[in-house]
N, C-alpha and C positions, 0 to 999 in steps of 0.2 A: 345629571340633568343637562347638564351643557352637551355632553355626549350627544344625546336624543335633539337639540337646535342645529349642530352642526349636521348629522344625519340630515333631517328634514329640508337643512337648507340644500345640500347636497343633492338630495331627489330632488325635488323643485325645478332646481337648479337645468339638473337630466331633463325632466319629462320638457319644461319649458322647451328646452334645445331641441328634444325628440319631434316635438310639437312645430316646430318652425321649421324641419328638417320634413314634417310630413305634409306641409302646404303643397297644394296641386300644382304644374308648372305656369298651369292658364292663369290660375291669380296673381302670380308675384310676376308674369308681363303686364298685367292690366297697369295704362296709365295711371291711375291714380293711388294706385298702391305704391309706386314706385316713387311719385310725388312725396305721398305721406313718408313713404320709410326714409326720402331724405331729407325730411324737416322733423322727423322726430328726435333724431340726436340732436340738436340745437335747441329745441322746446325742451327736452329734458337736461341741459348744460343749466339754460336761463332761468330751470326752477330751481333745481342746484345753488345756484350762485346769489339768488335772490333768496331761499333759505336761509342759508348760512350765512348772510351779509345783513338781515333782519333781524334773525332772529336767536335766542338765546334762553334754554332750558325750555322750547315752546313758548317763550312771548314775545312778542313783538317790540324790538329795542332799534331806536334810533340814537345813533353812534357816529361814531368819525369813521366805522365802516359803511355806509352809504355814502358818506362826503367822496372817499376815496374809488368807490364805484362810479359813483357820480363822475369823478373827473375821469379816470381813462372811459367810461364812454363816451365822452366828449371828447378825448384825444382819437378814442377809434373814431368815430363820427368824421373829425377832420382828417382821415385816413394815416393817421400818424405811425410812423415805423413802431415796431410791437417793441422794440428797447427801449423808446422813448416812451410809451404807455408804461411801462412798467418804471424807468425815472420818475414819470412824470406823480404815479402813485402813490410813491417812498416819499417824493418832497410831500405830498399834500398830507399823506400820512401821518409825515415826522410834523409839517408845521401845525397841523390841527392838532397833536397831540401836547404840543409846547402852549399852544396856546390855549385848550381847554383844560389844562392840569392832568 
């Protein structure tokens, strides 16, 4: 059975690619496609990260992981070096974890 998901994902996988490989050359100049395909990887990071940082087994949990989100976007926000977002995480991390048991 696993045999047959990894297959299926494997064609998918193909035709998708085949599929993006047979777009006409006039569409993928058109400005606004070129817009959309560079905002689509960052719309798909930020649903990613907000996922994972929600949620748990499908519900919706509020945690010291949104605290910890919460702060380095406000570190990125004040254009903060990406070493210090990432310090800046681990302290809020570690003190919200001390301090909420």
């Amino acid at each position: 059975m696993i045999w047959a998901a990894i297959l299926g994902g494997a064609l998918t996988c193909y035709l998708a690619k085949l599929a993006g490989l047979s777009v006409p050359a006039r569409v993928l100049r058109n400005e606004r496609v070129q817009r959309a395909a560079a905002m689509l990887p960052i719309a798909l990071l930020c649903a990613l990260v907000l996922t994972q940082t929600f949620s748990t087994k499908g519900t919706l949990v509020l945690d010291v992981r949104g605290l910890v989100v919460g702060a380095a976007l406000v570190a990125i926000l004040l254009r903060a070096p990406f070493l210090a977002v990432v310090a800046l995480a681990a302290v809020v991390a570690a003190a919200a974890r001390l301090a909420l048991g």
